[in-house]
N, CA and C atoms of all chains as a GROMACS GRO file, in nm:
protein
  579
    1UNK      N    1   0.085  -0.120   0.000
    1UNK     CA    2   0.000   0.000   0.000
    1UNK      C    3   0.088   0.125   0.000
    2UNK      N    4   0.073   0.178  -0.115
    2UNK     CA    5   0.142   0.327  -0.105
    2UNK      C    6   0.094   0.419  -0.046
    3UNK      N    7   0.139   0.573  -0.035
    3UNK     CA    8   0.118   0.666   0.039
    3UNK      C    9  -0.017   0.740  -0.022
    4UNK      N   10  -0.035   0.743  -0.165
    4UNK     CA   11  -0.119   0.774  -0.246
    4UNK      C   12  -0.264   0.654  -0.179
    5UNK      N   13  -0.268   0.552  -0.178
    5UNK     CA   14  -0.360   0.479  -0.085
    5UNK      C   15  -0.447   0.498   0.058
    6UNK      N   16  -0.275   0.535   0.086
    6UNK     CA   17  -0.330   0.607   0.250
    6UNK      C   18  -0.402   0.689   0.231
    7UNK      N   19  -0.356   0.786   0.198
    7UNK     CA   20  -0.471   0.942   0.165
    7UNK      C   21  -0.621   0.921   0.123
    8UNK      N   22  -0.613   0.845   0.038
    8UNK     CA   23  -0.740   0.792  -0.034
    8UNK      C   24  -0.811   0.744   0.089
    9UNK      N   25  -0.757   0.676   0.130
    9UNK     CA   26  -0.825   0.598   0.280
    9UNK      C   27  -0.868   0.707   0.389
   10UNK      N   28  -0.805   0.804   0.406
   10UNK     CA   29  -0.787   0.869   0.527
   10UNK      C   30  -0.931   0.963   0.472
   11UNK      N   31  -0.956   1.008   0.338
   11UNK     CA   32  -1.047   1.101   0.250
   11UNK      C   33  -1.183   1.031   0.266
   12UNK      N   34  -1.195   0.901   0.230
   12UNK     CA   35  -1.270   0.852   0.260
   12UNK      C   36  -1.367   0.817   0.347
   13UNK      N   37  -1.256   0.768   0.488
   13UNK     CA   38  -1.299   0.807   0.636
   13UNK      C   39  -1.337   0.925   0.618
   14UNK      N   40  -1.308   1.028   0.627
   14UNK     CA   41  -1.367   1.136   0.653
   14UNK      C   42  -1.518   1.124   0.572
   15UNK      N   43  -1.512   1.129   0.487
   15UNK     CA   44  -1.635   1.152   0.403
   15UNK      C   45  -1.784   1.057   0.529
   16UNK      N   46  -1.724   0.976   0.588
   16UNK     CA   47  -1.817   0.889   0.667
   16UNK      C   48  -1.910   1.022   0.765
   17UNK      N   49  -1.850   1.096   0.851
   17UNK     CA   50  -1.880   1.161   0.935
   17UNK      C   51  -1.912   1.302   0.863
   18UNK      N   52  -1.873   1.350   0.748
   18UNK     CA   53  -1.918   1.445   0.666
   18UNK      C   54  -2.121   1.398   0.566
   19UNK      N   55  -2.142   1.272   0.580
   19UNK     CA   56  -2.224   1.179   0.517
   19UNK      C   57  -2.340   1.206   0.641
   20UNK      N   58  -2.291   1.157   0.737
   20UNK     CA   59  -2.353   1.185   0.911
   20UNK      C   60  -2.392   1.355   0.919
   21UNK      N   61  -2.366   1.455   0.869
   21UNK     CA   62  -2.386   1.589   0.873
   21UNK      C   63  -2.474   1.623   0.747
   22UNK      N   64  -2.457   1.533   0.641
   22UNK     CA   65  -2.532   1.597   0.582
   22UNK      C   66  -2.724   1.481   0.568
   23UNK      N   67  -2.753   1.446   0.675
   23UNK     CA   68  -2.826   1.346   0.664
   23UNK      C   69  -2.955   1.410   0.805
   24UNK      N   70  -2.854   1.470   0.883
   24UNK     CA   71  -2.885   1.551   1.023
   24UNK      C   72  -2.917   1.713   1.010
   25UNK      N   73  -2.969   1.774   1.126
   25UNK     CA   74  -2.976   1.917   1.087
   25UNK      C   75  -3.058   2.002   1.025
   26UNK      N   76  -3.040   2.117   0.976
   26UNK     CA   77  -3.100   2.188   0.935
   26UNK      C   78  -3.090   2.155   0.749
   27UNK      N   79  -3.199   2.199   0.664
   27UNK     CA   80  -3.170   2.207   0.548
   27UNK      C   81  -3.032   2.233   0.462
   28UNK      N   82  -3.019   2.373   0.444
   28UNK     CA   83  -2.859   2.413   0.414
   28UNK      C   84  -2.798   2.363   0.478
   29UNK      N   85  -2.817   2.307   0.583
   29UNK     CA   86  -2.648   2.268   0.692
   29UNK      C   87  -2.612   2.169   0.617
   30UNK      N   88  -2.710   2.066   0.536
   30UNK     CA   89  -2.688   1.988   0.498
   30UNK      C   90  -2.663   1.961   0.381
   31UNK      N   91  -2.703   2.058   0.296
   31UNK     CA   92  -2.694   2.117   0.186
   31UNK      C   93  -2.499   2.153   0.179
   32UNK      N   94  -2.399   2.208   0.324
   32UNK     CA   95  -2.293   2.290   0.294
   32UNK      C   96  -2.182   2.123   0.382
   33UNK      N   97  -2.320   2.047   0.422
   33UNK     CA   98  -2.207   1.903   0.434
   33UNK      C   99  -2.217   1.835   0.316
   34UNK      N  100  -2.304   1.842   0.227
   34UNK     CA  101  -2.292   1.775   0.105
   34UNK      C  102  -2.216   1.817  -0.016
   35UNK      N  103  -2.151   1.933   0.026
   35UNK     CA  104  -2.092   2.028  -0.069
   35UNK      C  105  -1.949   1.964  -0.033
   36UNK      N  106  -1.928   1.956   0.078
   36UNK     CA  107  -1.781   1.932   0.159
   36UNK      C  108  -1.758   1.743   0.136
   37UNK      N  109  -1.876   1.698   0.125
   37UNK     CA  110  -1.832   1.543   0.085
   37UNK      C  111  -1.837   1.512  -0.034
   38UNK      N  112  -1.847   1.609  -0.155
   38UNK     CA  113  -1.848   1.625  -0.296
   38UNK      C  114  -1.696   1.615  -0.300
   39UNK      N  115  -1.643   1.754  -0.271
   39UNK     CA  116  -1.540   1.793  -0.285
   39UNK      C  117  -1.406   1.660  -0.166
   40UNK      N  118  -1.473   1.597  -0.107
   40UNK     CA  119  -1.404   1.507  -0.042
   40UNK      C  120  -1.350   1.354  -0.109
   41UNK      N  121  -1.480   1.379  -0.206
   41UNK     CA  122  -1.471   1.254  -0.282
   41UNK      C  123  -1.410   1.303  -0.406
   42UNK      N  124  -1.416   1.374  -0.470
   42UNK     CA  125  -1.262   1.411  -0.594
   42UNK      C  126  -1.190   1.407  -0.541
   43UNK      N  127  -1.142   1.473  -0.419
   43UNK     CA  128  -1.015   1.440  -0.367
   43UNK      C  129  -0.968   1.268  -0.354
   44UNK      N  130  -1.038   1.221  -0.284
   44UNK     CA  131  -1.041   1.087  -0.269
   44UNK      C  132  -0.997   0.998  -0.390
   45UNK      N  133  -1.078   1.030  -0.479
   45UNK     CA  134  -1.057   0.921  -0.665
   45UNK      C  135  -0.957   1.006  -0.719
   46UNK      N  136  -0.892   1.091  -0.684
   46UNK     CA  137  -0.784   1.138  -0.747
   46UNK      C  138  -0.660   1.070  -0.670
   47UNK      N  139  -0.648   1.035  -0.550
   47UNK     CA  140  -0.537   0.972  -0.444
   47UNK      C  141  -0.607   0.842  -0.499
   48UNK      N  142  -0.714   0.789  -0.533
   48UNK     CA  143  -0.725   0.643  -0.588
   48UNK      C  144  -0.654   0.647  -0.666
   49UNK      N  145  -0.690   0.715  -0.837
   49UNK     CA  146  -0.629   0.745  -0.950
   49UNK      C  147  -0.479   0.693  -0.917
   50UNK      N  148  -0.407   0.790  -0.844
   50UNK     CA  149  -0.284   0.775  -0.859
   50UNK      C  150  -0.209   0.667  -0.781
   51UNK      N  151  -0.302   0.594  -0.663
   51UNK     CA  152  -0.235   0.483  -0.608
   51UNK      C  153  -0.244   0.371  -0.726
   52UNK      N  154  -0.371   0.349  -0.751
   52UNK     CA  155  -0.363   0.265  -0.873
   52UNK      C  156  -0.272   0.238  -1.019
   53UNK      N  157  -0.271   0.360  -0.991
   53UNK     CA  158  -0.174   0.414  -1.065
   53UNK      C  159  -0.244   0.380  -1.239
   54UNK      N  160  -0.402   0.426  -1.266
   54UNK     CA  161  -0.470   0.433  -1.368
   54UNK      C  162  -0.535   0.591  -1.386
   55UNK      N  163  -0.482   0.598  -1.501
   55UNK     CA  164  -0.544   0.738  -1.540
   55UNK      C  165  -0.675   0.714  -1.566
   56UNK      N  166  -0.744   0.651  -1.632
   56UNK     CA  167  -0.882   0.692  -1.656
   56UNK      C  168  -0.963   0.698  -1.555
   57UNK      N  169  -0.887   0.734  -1.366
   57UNK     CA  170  -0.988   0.717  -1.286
   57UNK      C  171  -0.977   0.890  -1.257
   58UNK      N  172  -0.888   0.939  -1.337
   58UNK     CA  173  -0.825   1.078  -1.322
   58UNK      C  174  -1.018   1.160  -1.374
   59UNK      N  175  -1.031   1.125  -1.499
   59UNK     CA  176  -1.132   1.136  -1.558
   59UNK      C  177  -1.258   1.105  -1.481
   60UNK      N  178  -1.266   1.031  -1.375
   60UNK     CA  179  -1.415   1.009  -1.286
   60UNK      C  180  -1.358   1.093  -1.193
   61UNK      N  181  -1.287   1.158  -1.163
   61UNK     CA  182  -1.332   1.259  -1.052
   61UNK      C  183  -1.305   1.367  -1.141
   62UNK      N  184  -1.273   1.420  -1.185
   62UNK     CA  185  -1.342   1.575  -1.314
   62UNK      C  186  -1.480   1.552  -1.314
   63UNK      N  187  -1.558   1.448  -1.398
   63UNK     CA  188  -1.640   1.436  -1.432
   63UNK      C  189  -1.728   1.426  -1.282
   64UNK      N  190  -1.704   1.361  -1.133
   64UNK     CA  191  -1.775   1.427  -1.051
   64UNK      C  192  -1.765   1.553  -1.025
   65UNK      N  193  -1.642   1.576  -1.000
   65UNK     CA  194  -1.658   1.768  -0.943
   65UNK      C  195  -1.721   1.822  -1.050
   66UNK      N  196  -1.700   1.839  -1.155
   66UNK     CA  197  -1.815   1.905  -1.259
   66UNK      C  198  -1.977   1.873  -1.223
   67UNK      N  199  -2.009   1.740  -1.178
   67UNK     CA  200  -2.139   1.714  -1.203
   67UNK      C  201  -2.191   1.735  -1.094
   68UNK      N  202  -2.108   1.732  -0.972
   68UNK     CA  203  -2.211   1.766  -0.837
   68UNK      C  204  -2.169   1.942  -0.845
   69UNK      N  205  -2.096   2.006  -0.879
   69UNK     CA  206  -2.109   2.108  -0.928
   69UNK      C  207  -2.267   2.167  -0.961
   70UNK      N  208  -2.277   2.106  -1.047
   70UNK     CA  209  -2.447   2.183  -1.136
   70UNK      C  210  -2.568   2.075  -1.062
   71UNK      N  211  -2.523   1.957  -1.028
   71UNK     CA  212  -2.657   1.908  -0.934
   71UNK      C  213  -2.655   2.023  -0.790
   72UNK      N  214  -2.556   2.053  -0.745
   72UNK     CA  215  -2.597   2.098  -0.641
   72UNK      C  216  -2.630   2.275  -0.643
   73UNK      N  217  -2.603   2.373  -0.778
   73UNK     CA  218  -2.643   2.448  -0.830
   73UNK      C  219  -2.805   2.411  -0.829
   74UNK      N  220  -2.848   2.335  -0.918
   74UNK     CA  221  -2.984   2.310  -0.913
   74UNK      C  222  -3.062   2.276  -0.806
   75UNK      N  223  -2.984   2.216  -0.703
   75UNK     CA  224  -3.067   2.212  -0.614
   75UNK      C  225  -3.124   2.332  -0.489
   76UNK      N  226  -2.962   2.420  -0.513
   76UNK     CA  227  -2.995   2.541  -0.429
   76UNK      C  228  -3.120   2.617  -0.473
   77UNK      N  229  -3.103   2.615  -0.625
   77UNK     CA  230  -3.217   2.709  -0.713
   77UNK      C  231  -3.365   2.645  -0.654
   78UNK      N  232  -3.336   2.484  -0.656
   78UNK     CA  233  -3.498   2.452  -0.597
   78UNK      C  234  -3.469   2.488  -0.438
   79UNK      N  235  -3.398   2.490  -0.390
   79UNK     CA  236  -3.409   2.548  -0.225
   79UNK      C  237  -3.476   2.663  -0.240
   80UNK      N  238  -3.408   2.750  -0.305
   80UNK     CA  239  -3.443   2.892  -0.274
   80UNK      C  240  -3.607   2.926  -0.315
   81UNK      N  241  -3.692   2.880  -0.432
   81UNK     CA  242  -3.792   2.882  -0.482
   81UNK      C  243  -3.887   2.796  -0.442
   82UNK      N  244  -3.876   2.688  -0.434
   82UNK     CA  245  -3.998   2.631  -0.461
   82UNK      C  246  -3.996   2.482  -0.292
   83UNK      N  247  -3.900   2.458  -0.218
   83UNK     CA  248  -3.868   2.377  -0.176
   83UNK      C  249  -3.892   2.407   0.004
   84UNK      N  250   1.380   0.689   0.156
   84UNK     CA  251   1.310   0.744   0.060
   84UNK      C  252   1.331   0.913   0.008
   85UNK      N  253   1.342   0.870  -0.127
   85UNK     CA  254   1.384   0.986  -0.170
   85UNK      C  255   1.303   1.155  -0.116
   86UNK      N  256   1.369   1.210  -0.187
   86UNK     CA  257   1.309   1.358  -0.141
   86UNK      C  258   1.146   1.376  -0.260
   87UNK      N  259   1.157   1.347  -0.328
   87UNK     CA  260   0.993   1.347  -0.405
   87UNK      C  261   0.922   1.316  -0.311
   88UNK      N  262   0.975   1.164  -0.262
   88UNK     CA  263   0.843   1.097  -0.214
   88UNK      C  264   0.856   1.166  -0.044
   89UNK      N  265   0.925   1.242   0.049
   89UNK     CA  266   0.866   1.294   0.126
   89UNK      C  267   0.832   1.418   0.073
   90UNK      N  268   0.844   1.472  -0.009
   90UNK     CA  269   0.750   1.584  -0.051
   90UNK      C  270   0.632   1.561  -0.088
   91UNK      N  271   0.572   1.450  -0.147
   91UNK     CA  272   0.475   1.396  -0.175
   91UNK      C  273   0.355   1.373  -0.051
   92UNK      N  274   0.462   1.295   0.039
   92UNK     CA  275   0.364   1.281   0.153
   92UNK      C  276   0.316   1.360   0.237
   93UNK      N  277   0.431   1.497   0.255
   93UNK     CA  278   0.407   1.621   0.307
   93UNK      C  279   0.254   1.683   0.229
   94UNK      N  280   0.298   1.695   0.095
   94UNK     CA  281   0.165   1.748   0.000
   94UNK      C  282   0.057   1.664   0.079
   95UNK      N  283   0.020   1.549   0.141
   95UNK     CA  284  -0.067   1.467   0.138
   95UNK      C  285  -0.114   1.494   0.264
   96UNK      N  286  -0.048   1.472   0.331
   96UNK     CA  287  -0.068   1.505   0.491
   96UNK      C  288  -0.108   1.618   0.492
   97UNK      N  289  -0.096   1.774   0.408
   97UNK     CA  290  -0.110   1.872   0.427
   97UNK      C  291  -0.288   1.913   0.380
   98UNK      N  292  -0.286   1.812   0.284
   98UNK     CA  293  -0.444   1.799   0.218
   98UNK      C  294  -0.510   1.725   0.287
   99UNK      N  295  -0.471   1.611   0.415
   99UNK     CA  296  -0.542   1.539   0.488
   99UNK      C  297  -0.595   1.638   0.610
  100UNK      N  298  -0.477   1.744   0.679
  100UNK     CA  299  -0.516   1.804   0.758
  100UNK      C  300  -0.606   1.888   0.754
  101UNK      N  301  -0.629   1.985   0.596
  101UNK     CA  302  -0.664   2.085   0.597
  101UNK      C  303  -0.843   2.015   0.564
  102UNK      N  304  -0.860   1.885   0.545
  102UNK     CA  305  -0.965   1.804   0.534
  102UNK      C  306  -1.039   1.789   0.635
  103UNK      N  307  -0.983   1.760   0.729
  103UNK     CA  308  -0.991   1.749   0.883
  103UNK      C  309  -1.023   1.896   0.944
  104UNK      N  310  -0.962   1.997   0.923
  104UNK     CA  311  -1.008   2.154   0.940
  104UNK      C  312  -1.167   2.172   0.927
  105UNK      N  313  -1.167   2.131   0.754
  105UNK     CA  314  -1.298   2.151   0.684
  105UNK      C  315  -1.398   2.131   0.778
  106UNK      N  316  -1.398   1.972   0.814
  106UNK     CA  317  -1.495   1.858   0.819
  106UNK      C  318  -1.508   1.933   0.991
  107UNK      N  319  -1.404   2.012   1.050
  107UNK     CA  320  -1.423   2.002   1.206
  107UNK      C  321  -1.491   2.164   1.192
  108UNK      N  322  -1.496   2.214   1.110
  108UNK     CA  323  -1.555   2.342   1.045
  108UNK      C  324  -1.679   2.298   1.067
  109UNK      N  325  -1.711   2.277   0.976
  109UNK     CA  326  -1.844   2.249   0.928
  109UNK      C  327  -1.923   2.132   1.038
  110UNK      N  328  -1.843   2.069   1.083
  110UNK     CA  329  -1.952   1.991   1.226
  110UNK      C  330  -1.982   2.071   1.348
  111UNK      N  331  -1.875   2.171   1.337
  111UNK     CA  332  -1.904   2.234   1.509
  111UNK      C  333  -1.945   2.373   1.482
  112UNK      N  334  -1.932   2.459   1.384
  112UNK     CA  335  -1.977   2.587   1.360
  112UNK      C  336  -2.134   2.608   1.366
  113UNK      N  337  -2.198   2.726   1.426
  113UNK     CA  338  -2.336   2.741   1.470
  113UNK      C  339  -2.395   2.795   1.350
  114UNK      N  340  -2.477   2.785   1.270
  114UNK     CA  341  -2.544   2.835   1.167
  114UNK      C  342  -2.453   2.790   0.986
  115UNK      N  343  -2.517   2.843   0.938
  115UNK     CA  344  -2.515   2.822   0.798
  115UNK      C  345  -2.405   2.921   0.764
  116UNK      N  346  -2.399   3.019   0.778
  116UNK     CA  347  -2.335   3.131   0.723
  116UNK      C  348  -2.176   3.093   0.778
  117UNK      N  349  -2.134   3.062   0.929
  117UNK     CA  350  -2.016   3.048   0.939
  117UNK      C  351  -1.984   2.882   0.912
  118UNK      N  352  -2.062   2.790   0.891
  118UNK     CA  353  -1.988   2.689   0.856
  118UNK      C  354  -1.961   2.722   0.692
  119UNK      N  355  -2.028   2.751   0.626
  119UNK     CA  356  -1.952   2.812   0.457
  119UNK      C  357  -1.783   2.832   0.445
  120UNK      N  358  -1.814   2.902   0.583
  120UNK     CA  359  -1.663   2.954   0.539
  120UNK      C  360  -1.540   2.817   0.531
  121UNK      N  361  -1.603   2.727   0.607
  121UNK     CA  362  -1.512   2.587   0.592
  121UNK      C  363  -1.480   2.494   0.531
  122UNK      N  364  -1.545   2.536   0.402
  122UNK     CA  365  -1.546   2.464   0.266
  122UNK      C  366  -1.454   2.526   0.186
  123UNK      N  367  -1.398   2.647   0.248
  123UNK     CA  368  -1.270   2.673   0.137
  123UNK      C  369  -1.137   2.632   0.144
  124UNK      N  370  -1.056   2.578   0.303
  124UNK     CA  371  -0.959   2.495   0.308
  124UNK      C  372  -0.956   2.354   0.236
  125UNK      N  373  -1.069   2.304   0.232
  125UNK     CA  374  -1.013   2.144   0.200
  125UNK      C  375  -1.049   2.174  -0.018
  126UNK      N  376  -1.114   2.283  -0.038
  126UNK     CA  377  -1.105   2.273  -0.180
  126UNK      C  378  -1.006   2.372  -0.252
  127UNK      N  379  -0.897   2.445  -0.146
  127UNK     CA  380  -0.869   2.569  -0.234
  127UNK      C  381  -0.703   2.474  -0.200
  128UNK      N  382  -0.626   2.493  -0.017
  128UNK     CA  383  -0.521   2.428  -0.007
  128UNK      C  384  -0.546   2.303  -0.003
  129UNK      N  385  -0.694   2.187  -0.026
  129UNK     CA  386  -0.627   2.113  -0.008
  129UNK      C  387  -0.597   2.024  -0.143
  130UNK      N  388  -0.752   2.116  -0.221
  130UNK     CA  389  -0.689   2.036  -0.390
  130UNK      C  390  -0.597   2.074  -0.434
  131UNK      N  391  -0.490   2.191  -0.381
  131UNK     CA  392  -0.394   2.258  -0.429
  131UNK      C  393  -0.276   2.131  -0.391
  132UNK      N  394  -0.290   2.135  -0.258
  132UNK     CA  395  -0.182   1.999  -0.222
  132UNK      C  396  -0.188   1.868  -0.299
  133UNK      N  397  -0.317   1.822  -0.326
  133UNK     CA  398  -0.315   1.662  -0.403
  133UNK      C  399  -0.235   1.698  -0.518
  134UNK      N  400  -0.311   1.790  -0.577
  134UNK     CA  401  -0.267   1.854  -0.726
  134UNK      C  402  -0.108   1.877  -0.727
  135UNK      N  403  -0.018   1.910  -0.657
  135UNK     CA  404   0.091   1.939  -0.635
  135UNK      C  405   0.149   1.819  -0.634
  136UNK      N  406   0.094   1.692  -0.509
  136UNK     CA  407   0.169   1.580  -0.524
  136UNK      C  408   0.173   1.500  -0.628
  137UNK      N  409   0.061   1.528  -0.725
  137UNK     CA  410   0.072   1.474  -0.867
  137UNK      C  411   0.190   1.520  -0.973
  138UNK      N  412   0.166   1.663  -0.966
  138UNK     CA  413   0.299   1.710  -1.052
  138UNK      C  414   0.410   1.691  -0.990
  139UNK      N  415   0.462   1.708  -0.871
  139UNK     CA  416   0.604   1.624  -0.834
  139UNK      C  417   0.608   1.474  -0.862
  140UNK      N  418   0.506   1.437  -0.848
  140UNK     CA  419   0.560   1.274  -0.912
  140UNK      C  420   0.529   1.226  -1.010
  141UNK      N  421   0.458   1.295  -1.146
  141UNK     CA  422   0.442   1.241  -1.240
  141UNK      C  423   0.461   1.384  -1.342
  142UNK      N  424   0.541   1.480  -1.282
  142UNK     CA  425   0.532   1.599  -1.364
  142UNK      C  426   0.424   1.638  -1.463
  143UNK      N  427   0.472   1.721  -1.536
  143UNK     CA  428   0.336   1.801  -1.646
  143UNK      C  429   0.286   1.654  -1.761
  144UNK      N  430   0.273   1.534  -1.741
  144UNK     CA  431   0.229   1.443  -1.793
  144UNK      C  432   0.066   1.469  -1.818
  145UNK      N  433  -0.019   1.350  -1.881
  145UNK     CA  434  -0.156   1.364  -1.896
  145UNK      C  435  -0.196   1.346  -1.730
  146UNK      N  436  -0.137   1.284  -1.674
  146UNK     CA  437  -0.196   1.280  -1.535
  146UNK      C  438  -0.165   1.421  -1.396
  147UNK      N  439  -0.118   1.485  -1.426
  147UNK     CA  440  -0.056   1.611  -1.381
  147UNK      C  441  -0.144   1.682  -1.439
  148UNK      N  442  -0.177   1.677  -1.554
  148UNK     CA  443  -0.191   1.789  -1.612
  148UNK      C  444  -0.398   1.761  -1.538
  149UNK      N  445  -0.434   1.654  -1.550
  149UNK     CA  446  -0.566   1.619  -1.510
  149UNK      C  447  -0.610   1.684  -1.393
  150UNK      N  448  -0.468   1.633  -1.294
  150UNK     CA  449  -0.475   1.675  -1.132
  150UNK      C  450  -0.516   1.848  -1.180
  151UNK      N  451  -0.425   1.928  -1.276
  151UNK     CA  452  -0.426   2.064  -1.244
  151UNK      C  453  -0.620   2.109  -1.263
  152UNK      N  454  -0.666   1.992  -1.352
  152UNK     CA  455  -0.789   2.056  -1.384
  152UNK      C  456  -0.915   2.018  -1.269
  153UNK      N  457  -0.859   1.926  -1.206
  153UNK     CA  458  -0.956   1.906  -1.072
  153UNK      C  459  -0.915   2.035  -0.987
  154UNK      N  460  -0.819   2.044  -1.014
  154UNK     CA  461  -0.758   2.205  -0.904
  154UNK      C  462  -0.825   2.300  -0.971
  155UNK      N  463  -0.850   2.315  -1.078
  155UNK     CA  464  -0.933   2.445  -1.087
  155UNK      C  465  -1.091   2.398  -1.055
  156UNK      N  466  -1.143   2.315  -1.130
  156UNK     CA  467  -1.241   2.277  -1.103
  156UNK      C  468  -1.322   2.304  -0.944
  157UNK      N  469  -1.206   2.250  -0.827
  157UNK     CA  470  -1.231   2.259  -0.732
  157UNK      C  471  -1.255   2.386  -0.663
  158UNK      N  472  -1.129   2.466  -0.712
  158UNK     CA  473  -1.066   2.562  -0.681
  158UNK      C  474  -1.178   2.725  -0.716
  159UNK      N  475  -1.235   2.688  -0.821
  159UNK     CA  476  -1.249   2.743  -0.912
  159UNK      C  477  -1.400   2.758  -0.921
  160UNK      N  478  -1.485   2.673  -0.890
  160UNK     CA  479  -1.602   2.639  -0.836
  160UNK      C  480  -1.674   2.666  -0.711
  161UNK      N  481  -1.566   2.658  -0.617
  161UNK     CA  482  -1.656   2.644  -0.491
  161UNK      C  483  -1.689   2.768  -0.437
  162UNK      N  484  -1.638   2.874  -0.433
  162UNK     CA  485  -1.709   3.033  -0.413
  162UNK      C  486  -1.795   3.016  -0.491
  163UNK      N  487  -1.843   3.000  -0.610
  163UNK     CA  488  -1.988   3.007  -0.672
  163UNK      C  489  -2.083   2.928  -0.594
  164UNK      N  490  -2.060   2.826  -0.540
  164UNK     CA  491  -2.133   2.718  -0.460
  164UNK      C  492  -2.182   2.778  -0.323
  165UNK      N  493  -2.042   2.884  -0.292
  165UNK     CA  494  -2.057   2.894  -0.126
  165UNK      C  495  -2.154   3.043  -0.147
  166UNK      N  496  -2.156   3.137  -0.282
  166UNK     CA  497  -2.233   3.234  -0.316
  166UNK      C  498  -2.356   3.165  -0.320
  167UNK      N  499  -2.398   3.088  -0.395
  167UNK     CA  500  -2.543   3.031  -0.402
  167UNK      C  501  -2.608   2.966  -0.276
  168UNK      N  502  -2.483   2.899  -0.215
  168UNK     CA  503  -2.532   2.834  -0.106
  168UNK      C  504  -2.610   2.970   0.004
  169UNK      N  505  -2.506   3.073   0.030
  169UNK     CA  506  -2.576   3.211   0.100
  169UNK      C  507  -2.663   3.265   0.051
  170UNK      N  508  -2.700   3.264  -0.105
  170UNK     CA  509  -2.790   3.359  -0.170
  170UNK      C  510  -2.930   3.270  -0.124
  171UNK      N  511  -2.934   3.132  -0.083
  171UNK     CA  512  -3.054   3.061  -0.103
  171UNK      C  513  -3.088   3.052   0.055
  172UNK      N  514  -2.975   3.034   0.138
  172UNK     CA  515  -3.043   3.103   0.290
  172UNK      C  516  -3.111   3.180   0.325
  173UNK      N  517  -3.040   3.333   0.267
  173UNK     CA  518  -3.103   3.454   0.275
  173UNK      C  519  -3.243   3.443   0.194
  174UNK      N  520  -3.217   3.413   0.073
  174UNK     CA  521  -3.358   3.397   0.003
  174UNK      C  522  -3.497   3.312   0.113
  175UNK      N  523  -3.466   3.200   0.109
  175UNK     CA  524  -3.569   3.127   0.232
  175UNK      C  525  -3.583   3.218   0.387
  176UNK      N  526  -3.495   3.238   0.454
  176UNK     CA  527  -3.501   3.382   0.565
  176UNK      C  528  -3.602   3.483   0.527
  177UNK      N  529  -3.526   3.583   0.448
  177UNK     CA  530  -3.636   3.724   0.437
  177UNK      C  531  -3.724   3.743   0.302
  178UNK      N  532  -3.634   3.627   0.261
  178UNK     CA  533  -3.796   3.612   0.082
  178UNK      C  534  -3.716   3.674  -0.032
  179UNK      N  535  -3.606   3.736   0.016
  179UNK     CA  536  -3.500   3.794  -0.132
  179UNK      C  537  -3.348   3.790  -0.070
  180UNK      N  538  -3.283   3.824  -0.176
  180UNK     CA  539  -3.161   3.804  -0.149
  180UNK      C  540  -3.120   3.925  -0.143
  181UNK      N  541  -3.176   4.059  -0.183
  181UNK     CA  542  -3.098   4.169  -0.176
  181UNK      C  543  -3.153   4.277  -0.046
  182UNK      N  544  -3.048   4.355  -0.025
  182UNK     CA  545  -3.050   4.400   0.112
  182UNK      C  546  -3.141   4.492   0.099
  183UNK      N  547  -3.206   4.565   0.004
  183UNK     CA  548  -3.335   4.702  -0.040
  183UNK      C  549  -3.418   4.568  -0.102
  184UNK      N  550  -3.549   4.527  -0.014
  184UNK     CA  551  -3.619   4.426  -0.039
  184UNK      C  552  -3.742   4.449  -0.081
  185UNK      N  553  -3.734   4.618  -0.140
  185UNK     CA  554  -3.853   4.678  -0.254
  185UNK      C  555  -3.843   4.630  -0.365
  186UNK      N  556  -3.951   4.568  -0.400
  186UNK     CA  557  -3.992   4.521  -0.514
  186UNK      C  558  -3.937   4.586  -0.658
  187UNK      N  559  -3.875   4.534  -0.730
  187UNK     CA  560  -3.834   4.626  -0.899
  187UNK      C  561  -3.878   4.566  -1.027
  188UNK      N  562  -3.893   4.650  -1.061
  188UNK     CA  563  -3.992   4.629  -1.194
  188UNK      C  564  -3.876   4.535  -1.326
  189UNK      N  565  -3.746   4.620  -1.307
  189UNK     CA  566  -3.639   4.570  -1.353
  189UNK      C  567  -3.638   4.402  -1.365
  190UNK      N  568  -3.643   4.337  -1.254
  190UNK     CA  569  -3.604   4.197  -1.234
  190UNK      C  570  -3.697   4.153  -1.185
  191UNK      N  571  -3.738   4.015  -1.277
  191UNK     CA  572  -3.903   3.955  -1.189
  191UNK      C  573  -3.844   3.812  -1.136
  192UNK      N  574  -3.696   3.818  -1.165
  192UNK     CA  575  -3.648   3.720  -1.070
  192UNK      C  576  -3.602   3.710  -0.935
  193UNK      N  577  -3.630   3.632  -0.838
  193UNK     CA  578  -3.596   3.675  -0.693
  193UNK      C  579  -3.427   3.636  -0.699
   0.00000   0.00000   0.00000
C-alpha cells in the first residue's frame, strides 16, 4: 500500500462523518455538508487514480466535481424557490 | 526514501489536515453562514496539495496535467457554490436576497 492509498483511505474516512452531517440538521447545513463530501470525494478518486496508478480514474473525478457542481447548483435554485 | 516521495507525503498530509479543518468546520460551527466559510480549506489548499503531489511525481504528464484541472475545477467552483449556497439562505429567511427588499420592476427574478 502506497502513500497515495493512505490518503485515499484517510479522505474517505472522513467523508463517513461528513455523510452523518449531511443526513442531520437543518436544510442548508446539509446542503454545505454535502458540498464538503463532494469535494471530499474528488479528492479521494484522485489519491485512488494515482495509487492505482490508472489514469482513466483521473477522468471520474473531473467528471464528478463538474457534475455535483451543477446538481448541487440546481438544487440550491430549488431550495431557494420552490422547496 | 527519496526527497519526491517525502514531498509527496508532506503534499498529502497537508491535504489530509486541511480536510480534517474543513470537516471540524463544518460539524461544530453554529449556523449556515459560518460553517460556509469551511469549505474553502479542503477545496482551495487542499486540492492545491493533491494537485501538487501529482505534478512532483508524475510531472506536467496527462496525469498532472488532469490533477491541475480538478484544481481548478475545485478551486475554481466552490465560491460560486458557497455564493449560491448564502444567496438561497437569505432567500428562504427574508424572501430575497438583496439588502433594499422593494420590489423592482427591472427583475421579476428573486
Amino acid at each position: 500500500m502506497n502513500e497515495w492509498l493512505v490518503a485515499a483511505i484517510g479522505f474517505l474516512v472522513l467523508l463517513l462523518p461528513a455523510g452523518l452531517l449531511a443526513v442531520r440538521g437543518e436544510l442548508l447545513d446539509r446542503v454545505v455538508a454535502m458540498q464538503l463530501a463532494s469535494t471530499l470525494t474528488v479528492l479521494a478518486l484522485v489519491s485512488l487514480a494515482q495509487g492505482f496508478d490508472r489514469d482513466v480514474y483521473f477522468d471520474l473525478a473531473i467528471v464528478t466535481g463538474v457534475l455535483s457542481f451543477v446538481g448541487t447548483l440546481f438544487y440550491l435554485r430549488f431550495l431557494e424557490s420552490w422547496l | 526514501m527519496s526527497v519526491q516521495g517525502i514531498l509527496v507525503g508532506a503534499l498529502l498530509v497537508l491535504a489530509g489536515v486541511t480536510a480534517v479543518i474543513s470537516l471540524s468546520g463544518v460539524a461544530l460551527m453554529a449556523g449556515t453562514a459560518n460553517r460556509l466559510h469551511y469549505l474553502a480549506p479542503v477545496s482551495t489548499i487542499g486540492a492545491l496539495a493533491v494537485a501538487a503531489a501529482v505534478v512532483v511525481e508524475q510531472s506536467l504528464d496527462a496525469r498532472g496535467i488532469k490533477a491541475l484541472i480538478v484544481l481548478a475545477i475545485l478551486a475554481g467552483l466552490a465560491p460560486v457554490l458557497v455564493h449560491a449556497t448564502a444567496r438561497a439562505a437569505r432567500v428562504r429567511r427574508f424572501g430575497d436576497w438583496r439588502l433594499d427588499r422593494t420590489p423592482s420592476r427591472s427583475s421579476g427574478r428573486r
